[in-house]
C-alpha positions, 0 to 999 in steps of 0.5 A, spaced: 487 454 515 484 453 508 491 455 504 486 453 497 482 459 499 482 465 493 480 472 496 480 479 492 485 483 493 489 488 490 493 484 486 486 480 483 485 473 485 490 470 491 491 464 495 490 465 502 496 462 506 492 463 513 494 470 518 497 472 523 496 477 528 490 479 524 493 480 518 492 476 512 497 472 508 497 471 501 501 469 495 497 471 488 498 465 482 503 469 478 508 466 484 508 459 480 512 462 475 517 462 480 516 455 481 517 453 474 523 458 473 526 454 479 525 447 475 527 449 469 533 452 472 535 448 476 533 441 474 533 442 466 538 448 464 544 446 470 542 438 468 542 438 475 535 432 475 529 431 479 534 433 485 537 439 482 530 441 481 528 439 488 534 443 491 532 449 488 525 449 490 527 447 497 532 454 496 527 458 493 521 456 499 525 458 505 528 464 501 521 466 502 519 465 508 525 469 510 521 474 505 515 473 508 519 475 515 521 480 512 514 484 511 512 482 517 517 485 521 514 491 517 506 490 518 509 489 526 512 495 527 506 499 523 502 495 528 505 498 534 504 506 531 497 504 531 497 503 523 492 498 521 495 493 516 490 490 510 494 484 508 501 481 506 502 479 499 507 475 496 509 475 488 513 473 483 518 479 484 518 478 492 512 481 497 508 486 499 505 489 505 499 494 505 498 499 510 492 504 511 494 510 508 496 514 514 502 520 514 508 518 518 512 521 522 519 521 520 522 517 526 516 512 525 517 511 518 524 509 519 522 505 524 517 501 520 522 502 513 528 499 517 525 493 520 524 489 515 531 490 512 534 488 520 530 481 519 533 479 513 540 481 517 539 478 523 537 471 519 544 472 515 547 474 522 545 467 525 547 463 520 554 466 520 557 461 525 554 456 521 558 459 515 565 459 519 564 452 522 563 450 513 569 454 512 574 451 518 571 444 516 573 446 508 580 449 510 577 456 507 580 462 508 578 467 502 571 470 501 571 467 493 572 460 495 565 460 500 561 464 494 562 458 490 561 453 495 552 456 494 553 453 487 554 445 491 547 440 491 550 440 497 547 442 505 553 447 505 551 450 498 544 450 501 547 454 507 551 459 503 545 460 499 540 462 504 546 467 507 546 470 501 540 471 499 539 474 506 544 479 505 542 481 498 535 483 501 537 487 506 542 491 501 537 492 495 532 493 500 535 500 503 538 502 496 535 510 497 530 508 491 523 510 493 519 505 494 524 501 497 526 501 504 532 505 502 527 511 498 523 511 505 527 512 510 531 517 506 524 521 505 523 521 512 530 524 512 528 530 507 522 530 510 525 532 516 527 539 513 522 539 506 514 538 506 513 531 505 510 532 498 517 535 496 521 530 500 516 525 496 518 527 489 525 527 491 525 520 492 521 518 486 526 521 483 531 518 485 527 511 484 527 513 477 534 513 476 536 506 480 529 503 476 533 506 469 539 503 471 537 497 472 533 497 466 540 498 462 543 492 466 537 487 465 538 488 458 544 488 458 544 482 462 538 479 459 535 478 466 528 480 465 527 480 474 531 486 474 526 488 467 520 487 472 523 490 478 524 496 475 517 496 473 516 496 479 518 501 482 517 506 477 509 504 478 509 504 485 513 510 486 508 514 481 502 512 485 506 514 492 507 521 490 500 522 487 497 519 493 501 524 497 500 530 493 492 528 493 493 528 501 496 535 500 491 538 495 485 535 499 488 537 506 487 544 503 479 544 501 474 546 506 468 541 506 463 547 506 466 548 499 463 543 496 457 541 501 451 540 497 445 544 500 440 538 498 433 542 500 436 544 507 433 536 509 428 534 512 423 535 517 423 529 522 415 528 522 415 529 515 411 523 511 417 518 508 415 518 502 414 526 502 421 526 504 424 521 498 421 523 493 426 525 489 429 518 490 432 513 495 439 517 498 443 518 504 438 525 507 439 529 513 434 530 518 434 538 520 430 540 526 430 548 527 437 548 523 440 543 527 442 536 525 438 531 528 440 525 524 440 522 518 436 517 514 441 513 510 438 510 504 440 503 505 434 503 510 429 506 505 431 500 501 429 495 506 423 497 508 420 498 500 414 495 502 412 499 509 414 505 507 408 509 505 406 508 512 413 511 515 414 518 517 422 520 517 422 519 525 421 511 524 427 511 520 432 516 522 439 515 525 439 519 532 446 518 532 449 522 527 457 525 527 457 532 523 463 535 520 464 543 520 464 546 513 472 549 516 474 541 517 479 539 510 476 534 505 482 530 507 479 528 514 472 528 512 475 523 508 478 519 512 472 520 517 467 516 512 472 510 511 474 509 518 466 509 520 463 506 513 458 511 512 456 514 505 455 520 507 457 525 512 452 532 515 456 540 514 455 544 520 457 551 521 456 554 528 451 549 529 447 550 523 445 545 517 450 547 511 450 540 507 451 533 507 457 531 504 457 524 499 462 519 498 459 519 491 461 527 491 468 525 494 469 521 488 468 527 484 472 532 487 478 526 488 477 525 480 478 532 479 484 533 483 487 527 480 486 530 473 489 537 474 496 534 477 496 530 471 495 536 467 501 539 472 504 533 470 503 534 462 505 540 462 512 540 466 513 534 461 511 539 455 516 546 459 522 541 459 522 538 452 521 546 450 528 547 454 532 541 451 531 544 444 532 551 446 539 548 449 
């Protein structure tokens, strides 16, 4: 394990931690931000010295690790549900666990979304004995006084805080604001007697408001956490809901709509140079009418020097998947990430319709993308039209 490795990811640079059960551990950079605020408030701002600022950092460490459980208690359950899970990343403002992008079922998106709050209760759960025997030992008998105790440099005070903390993960994770595990679950509810697209934009929503009132209070409170939480949530709401309306928009396209003829391909005895004459690309074989391979252009780059001599037969790919015209954009789309292929042949009836690119999938996502936010804009334009008339 080589924790000073730094991979791409979706987060940008981050420091690999090792993996567990296949799946990667990451803490991005931004989290020694954390560690600096710690010592600052702890050693400098409390004058709590060079052992205050130790005990906050042991305290914010453990806080994460139990962070840490707390997505892979969720990679662990998408993992029994057959969902492939890309990585686990910490960040300054807690974790993150991305999954393949996969539609859930309603029951099996609870039990995902509820799993990582339950491990937060559970760790506060095995604490609670210790917390009881502090509280006999000090003679305490109301909720206030053991609150207090977490203030303490002290193992009782580390004690308190680490219970704290875990029950603070668990409520604010399950509050219904999409995209915490509360809004996940409640979309699964709604999603039980609405499409998922609605149910989608109702939780969004209602993330929205939460993300406003937070906003409100860490102005108000001057705690600028609260300010990045609430970013959060806005982003990430926003992207949920526009991936689940591409889905439903891709779903609804037939590929055949959108298949490029391309010549209606080649002949499999045909010279290589004939047959790419238009350039190195991913081409179908077509025999009769019938698919009976492909020639993919990353071959036709490896074999530069040799290919005058070639015929398509010598570089094909016999074992070609083809896709019916009828079969929606969305899973041809997951087809060609599942198999890692840049293209894909359109049959109809068993004849050659087309071939399908990636680069062609891209072009149909952009436009999809670009008439929700023209949807977007203009129902931002219908309600502000309806508040002036009011």
């Amino acid at each position: 394990m080589d924790c000073r490795s730094e991979q791409e990811s979706v987060f940008g640079k981050v420091i690999s931690l090792g993996s567990t059960n296949g799946i990667p551990i990451r803490v991005h950079p931004s989290f020694a931000l954390v560690l600096l605020w710690v010592v600052y408030e702890w050693g400098i701002r409390a004058r709590g010295g060079v052992s205050g600022a130790l005990f906050g950092l042991v305290i914010v460490l453990v806080v994460f690790c139990c962070v840490l459980l707390h997505e892979l208690a969720h990679a662990f359950a998408a993992l029994r549900y057959g969902i492939h899970v890309e990585d686990i990343t910490l960040l300054p403002i807690g974790g993150v666990a991305r999954f393949e992008y996969t539609p859930l079922t309603p029951r099996a998106e609870t039990v995902i979304a509820l799993a990582g709050p339950a491990t937060n209760i559970a760790i506060a759960l095995a604490i609670t004995p210790g917390i009881m025997m502090i509280a006999a030992i000090r003679a305490i008998s109301d909720p206030v006084s053991i609150l207090m105790i977490s203030s303490e440099l002290s193992l009782p005070g580390f004690v308190v805080q680490l219970w704290l903390a875990n029950i603070l993960l668990a409520l604010f994770n399950l509050l219904p604001a999409f995209p915490m595990d509360g809004g996940r679950v409640l979309r699964a509810f709604l999603a039980t007697f609405r499409s998922r697209l609605e149910a989608t934009r109702i939780a969004a929503i209602i993330g929205g408001g939460f993300a406003v009132l937070m906003t409100v209070g860490g102005i108000a409170l001057g705690d600028y956490v609260m300010l990045l939480v609430a970013v959060f949530i806005v982003v990430a709401a926003s992207m949920e809901f526009r991936m689940v309306a591409t889905e439903m928009s891709l779903r609804g396209l037939p590929v055949g709509q959108y298949a490029l003829w391309d010549g209606g391909g080649v002949q499999p005895n045909e010279a290589l140079l004939s047959a790419i004459s238009g350039g190195p690309r991913d081409v179908v074989v077509v025999e009769d009418g019938t698919v009976v391979g492909m020639l993919w252009r990353r071959d036709i780059m490896a074999n530069q020097t040799s290919r005058h001599r070639l015929r398509v037969v010598d570089l094909m790919d016999p074992n070609v998947h083809a896709v019916e015209a009828d079969d929606s954009l969305y899973d041809v789309h997951q087809w060609l990430m599942q198999a890692d292929k840049s293209a894909v042949p359109v049959v109809q009836n068993g004849r050659y319709r087309g071939v399908f690119t990636t680069d062609r999938l891209w072009h149909v996502y952009d436009h999809v993308q670009s008439r929700q936010f023209a949807w977007y804009r203009s129902g931002v334009r219908l309600l502000r039209r309806r508040l002036r008339l009011a």
